[in-house]
VMD Tcl script that draws the C-alpha trace (Angstrom):
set ca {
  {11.99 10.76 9.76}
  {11.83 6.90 8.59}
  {14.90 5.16 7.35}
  {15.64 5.91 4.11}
  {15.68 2.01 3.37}
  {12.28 1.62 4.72}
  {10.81 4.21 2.21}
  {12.85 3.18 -0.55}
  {11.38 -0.74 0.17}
  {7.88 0.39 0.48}
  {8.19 2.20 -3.03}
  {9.51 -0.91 -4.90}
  {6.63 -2.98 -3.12}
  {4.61 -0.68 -4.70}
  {6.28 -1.10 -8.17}
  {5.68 -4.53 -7.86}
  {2.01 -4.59 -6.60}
  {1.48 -2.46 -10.08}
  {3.38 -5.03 -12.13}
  {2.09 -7.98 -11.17}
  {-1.47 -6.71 -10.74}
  {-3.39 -8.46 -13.72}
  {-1.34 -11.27 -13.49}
  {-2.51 -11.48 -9.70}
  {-6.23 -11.16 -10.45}
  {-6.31 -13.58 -13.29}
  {-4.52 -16.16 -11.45}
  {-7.08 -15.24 -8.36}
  {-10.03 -15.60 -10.65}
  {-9.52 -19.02 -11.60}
  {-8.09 -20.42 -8.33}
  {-11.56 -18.78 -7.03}
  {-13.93 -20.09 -9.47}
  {-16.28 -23.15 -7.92}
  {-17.44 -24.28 -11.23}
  {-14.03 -25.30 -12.71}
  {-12.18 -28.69 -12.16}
  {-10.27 -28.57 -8.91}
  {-6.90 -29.68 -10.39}
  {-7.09 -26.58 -12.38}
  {-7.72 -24.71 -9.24}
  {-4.61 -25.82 -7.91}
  {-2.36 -24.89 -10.56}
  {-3.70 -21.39 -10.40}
  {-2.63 -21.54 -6.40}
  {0.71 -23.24 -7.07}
  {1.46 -20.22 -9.73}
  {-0.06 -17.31 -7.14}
  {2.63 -19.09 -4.77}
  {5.71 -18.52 -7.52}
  {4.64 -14.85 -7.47}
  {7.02 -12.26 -5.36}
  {5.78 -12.26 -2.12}
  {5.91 -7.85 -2.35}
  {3.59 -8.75 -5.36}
  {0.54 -8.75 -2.32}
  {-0.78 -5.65 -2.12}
  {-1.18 -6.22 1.61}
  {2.47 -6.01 1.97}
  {1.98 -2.36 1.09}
  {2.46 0.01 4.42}
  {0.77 3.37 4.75}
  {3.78 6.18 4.85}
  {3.57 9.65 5.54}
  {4.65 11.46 2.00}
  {6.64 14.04 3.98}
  {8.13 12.39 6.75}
  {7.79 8.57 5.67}
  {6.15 7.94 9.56}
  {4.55 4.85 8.77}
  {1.90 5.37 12.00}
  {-0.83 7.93 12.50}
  {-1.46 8.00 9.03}
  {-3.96 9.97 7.28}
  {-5.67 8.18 4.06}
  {-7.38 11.14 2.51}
  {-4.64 13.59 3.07}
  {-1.55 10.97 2.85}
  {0.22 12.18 5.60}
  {1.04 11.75 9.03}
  {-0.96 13.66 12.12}
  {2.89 15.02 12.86}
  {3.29 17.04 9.20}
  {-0.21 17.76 9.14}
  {0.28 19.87 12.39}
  {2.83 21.76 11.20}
  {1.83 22.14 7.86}
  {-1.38 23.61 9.37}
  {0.74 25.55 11.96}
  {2.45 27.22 8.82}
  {-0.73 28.07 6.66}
  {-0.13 25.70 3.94}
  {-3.39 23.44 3.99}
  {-6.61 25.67 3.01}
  {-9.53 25.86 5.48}
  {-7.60 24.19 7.94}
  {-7.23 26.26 11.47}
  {-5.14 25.38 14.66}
  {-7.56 25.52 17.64}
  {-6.06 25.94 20.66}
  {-8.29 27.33 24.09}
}
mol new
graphics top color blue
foreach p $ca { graphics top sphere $p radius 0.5 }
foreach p [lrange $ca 0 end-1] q [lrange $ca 1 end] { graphics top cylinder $p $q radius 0.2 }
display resetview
């Protein structure tokens, strides 16, 4: 099990990611844009800059729902290898069989 503190700081990055999202993409748009004038440009970076650092999305880390494991992750399921074994070892994922030889 991951420290509680981790999972709690991983859920308020997300919080953030969601709030700041449009401002993020706006801001991102312009800095991006060839055809306007470059001072303009670099306002756009110097406000991206003023933005929360946990406002990146690529601060966001992968945790296992269950456990909070933040390796061996699973995208499609979201869930580490670890609870997905015993999950399946219980019966509780559908179509999913322990092999073992």
């Amino acid at each position: 099990m991951a420290k509680k503190s981790s999972i709690e700081k991983n859920k308020a990055r997300r919080k953030l990611v969601e709030r700041f999202a449009n401002k993020r993409k706006e801001l991102l748009a312009v800095a991006n844009d060839q055809s306007r004038q470059m001072e303009e440009r670099f306002e756009a970076r110097l406000k991206l800059a003023e933005l929360p650092r946990n406002a990146n999305p690529t601060r966001i880390r992968n945790r296992c729902e269950i456990t909070g494991r933040p390796r061996a992750y699973y995208r499609k399921l979201g869930m580490s290898r670890i609870a997905l074994r015993e999950l399946g070892s219980q019966g509780l994922i559908p179509g999913l069989v322990k092999s073992s030889w």
